[in-house]
Legacy VTK file of the C-alpha trace (Angstrom):
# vtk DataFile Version 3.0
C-alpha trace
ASCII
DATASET POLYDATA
POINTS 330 float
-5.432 27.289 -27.970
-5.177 30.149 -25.814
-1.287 31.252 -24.188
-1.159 29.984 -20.815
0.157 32.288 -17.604
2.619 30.054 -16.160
4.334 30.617 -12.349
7.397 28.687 -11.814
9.433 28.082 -8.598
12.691 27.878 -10.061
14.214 26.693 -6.781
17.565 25.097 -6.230
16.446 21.981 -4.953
12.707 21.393 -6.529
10.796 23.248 -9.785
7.251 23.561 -9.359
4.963 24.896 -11.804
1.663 26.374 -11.611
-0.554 26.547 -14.537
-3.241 29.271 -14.715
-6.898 27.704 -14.266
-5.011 24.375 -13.608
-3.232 24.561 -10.174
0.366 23.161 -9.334
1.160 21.043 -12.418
5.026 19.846 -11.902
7.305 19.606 -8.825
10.242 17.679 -10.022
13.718 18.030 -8.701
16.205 20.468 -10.232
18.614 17.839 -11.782
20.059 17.359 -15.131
21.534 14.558 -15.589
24.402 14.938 -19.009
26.825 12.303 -21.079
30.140 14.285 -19.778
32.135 13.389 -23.221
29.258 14.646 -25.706
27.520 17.363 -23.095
23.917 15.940 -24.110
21.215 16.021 -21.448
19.823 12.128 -20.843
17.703 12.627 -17.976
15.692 15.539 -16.350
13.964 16.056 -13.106
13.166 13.096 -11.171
14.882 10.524 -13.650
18.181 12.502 -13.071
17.732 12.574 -9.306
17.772 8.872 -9.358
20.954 9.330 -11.002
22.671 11.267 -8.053
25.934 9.508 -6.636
25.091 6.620 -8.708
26.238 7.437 -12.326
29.222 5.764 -14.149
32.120 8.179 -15.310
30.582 9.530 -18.121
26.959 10.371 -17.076
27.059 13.530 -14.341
23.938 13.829 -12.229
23.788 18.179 -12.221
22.146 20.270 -10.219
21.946 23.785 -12.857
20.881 26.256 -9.542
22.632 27.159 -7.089
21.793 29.299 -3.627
18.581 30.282 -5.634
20.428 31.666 -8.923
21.739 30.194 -12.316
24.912 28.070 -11.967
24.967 26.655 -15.075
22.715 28.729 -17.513
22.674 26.372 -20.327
21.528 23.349 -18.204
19.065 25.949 -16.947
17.906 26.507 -20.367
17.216 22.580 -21.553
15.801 22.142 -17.570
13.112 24.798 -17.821
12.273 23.530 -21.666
11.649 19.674 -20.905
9.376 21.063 -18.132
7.761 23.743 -20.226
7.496 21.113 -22.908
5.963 17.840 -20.401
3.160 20.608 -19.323
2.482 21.456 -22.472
2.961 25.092 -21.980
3.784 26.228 -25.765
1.336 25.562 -28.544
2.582 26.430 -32.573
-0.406 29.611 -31.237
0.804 30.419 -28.319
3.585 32.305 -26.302
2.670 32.016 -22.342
3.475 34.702 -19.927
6.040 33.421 -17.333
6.548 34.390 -13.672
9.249 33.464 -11.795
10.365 33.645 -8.574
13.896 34.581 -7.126
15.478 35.418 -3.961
15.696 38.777 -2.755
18.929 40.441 -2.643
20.324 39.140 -5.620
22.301 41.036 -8.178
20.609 42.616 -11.653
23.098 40.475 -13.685
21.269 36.782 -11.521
18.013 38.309 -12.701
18.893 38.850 -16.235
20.152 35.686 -16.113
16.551 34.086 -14.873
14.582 36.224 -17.111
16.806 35.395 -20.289
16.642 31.696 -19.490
12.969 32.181 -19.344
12.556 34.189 -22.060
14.810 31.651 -24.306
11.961 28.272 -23.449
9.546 30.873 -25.668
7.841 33.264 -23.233
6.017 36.257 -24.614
6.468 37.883 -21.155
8.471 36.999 -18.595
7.876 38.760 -14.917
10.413 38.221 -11.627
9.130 38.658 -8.501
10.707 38.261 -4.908
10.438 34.829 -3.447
9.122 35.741 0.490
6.922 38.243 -1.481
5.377 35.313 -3.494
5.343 32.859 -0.327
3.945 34.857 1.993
0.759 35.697 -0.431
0.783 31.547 -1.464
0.922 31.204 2.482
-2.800 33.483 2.384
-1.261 36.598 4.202
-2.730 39.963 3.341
0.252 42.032 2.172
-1.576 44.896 0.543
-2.817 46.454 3.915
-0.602 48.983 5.833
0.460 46.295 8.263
3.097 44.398 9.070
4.156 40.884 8.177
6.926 38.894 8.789
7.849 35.945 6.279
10.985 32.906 6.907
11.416 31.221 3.389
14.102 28.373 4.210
14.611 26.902 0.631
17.234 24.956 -0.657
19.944 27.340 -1.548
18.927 30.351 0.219
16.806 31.002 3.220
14.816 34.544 2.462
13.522 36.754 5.418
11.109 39.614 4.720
8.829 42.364 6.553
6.185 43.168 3.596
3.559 45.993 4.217
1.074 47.510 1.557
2.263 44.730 -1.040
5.572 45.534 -1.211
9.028 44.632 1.252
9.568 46.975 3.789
13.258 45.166 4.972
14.530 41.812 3.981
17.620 39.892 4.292
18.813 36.556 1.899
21.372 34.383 3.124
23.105 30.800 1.629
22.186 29.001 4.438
19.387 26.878 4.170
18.025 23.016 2.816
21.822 22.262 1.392
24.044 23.315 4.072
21.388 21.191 6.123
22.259 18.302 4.155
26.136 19.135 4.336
26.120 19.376 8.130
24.941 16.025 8.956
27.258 14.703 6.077
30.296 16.479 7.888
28.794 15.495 11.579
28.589 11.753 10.521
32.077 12.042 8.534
33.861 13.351 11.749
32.195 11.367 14.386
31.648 7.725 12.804
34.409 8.211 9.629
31.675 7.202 7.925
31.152 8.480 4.655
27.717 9.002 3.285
26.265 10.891 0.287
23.660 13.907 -0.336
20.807 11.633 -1.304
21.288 9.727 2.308
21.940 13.284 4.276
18.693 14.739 2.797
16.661 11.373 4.018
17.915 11.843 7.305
17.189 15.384 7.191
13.483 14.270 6.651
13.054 11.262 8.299
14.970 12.076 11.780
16.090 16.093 11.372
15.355 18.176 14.387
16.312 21.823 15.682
14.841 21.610 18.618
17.140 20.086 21.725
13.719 18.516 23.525
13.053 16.900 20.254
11.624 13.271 20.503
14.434 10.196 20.369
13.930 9.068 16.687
16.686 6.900 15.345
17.190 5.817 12.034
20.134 3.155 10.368
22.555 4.984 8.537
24.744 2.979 5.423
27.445 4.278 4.216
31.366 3.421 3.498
33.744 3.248 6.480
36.642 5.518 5.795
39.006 3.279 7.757
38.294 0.520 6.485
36.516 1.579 2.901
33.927 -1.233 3.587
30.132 -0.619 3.836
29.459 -0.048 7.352
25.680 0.347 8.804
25.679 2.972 12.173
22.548 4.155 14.109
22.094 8.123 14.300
19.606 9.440 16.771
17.386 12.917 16.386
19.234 14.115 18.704
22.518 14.237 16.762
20.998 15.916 13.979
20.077 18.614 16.134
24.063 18.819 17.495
24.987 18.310 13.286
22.989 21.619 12.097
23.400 23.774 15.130
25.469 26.324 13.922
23.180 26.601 10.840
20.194 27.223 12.337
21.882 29.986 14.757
23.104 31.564 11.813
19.649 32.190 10.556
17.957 33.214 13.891
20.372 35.801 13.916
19.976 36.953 10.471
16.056 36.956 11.420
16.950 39.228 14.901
19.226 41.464 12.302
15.966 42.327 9.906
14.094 42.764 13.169
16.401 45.356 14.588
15.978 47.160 11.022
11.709 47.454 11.517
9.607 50.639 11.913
8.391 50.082 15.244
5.044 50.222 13.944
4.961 47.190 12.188
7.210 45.656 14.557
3.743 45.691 16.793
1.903 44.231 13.771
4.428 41.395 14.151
3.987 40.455 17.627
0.229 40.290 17.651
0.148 38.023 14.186
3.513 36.683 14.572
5.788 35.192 12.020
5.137 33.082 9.291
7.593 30.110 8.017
7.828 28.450 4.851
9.488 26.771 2.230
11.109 22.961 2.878
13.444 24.197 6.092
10.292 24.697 7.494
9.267 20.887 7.609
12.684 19.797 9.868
10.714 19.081 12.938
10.826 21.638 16.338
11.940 24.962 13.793
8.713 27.199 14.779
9.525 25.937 18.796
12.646 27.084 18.416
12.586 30.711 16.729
9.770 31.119 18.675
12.020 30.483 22.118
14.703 32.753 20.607
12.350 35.542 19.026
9.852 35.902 21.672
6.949 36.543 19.125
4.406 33.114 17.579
6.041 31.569 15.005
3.572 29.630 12.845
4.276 27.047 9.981
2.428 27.598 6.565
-0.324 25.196 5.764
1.929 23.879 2.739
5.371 25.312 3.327
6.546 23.018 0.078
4.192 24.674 -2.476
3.419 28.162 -0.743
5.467 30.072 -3.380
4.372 28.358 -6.300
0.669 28.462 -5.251
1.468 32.334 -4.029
2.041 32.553 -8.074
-1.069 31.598 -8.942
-2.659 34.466 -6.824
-0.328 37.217 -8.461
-1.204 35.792 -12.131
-4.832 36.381 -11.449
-4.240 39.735 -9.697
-1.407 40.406 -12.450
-1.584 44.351 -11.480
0.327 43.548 -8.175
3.077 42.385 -9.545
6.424 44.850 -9.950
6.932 45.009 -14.023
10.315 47.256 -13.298
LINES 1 331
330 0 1 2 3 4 5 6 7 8 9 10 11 12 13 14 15 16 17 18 19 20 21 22 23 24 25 26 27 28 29 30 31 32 33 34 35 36 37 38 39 40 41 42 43 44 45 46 47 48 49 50 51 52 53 54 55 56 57 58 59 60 61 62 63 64 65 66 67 68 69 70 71 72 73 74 75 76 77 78 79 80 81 82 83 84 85 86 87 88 89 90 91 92 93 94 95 96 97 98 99 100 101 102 103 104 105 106 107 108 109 110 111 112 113 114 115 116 117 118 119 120 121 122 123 124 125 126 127 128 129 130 131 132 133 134 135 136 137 138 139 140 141 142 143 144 145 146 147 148 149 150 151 152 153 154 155 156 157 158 159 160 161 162 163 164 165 166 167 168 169 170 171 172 173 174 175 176 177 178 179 180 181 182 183 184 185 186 187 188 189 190 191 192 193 194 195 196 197 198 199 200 201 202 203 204 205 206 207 208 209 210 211 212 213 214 215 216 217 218 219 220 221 222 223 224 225 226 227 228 229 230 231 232 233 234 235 236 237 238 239 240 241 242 243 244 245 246 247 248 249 250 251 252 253 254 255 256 257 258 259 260 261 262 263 264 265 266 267 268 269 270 271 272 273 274 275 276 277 278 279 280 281 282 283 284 285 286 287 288 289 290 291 292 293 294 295 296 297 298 299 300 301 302 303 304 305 306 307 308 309 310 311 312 313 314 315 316 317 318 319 320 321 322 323 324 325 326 327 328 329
């Protein structure tokens, strides 16, 4: 059996992985769920997301990544082999090459940190590349002309902006505001305004189900269960769209201006690139209805939604493993 070129998403809410000749292969959430008295891992990926808010004392439902890096490198470490081992990805013959994705802006010791983990699962090679790099190519742009274009990654942890021209990032910006703080707003909006308490697993439904950005959005409502702080009894309220927009708000402003900040810092040149091909989103953020609407009102330039914002990075690693020349082996 031949080694197998392997591109993983190691993102801090979801792992996909894309298997050379195969296509997307896993997307399974980033959870580990461990016995807290003897530190053993009992359940990984989708089993241990089950787990979340539900596990007796001794059985902690973890979640190893955080804002896009390694919070916990040994949970990392037995995450990354169960998923390398359910694909099949190591034969007794083989050692596959790895690429993985991370944020941009983050520090040489995070990267050593990815790349040892990687390295540790077995990997003859292990390559890191720049996550709007990788999702802008998954989302079919042409990065290797001398053109600009503009990529909004809104993951779980971090939400990555980027200008790329002639296959490489021209400015970019990463900030730890993206599919988690999401979740955290409308816990904190529905905490303050019905004392009712509710937990991550409920916040991100809502985010899916009802979530908008957009203050036009349509009037979706949705039942809401949770515990009643006054009275610590389960209590059932109704939330409308409308109050999700109110609940991430400030969130979503903080990125638009983030976006407007890497704007300011492009070459006019490809600044005129951007407003005739406009601005490409992806990522999960991405999904939470009314987003392109509303950068677009604020920006001034099209705003368009990848085909697949969910697996644009991971497929975007397929395209750099057959074209493995492009990628940056500093």
């Amino acid at each position: 059996m031949f080694a197998k070129d392997i591109g993983i998403d190691l993102g801090t809410a979801n792992v996909l992985i894309y298997v050379k000749g195969q296509g997307i292969v896993l997307n399974e959430p980033s959870v580990v769920a461990i016995d807290s008295d003897t530190k053993k891992p009992l359940a990984v990926g989708r089993d241990a997301r089950e787990m979340l808010g539900r596990t007796p004392g001794k059985v902690q439902a973890i979640r190893p990544m955080k804002d896009g890096v390694i919070a916990d490198f040994e949970l990392t470490e037995i995450m990354l082999n169960h998923f390398i081992k359910k694909i099949n990805g190591r034969s007794f013959l083989s050692r596959p090459r790895i690429l993985i994705c991370c944020p941009s802006n983050i520090t040489q010791v995070e990267k050593n940190a990815i790349k040892e983990a990687a390295e540790r699962t077995g990997a003859k090679r292990v390559f890191l590349e720049e996550e709007p790099k990788v999702a802008a190519v998954g989302a079919g742009m042409d990065i290797a002309k001398p053109s600009g274009n503009m990529v909004i990654d809104i993951g779980g942890g971090t939400t990555d902006i980027a200008i790329l021209s002639l296959g490489g990032i021209v400015t970019s910006a990463s900030l730890k505001v993206a599919g988690n703080v999401f979740d955290n707003d409308i816990i904190k909006y529905i905490k303050d305004k019905y004392k009712l308490l509710i937990g991550d697993r409920t916040a991100e439904d809502i985010k899916m189900t009802i979530g908008t950005v957009f203050p036009e959005g349509k009037g979706d409502k949705t039942e809401v269960r949770g515990r009643d702080l006054v009275t610590g009894l389960p209590h059932t309220i109704t939330l409308s769209s409308s109050e999700t927009e109110e609940a991430l708000r400030e969130s979503v402003y903080l990125i638009i201006n983030k976006v407007k900040e890497v704007l300011e810092q492009t070459p006019p040149e490809l600044s005129a690139d951007i407003i005739d091909k406009g601005i490409v989103v992806t990522g999960g953020g991405a999904l939470i209805k009314g987003f392109d609407k509303l950068l677009s009102q604020e920006l001034k330039v099209p705003v368009f939604i990848a085909d697949s914002p969910l697996t644009c990075v991971v497929e975007g690693t397929g395209v750099l493993l057959d074209n493995i020349h492009l990628i940056d082996t500093k």
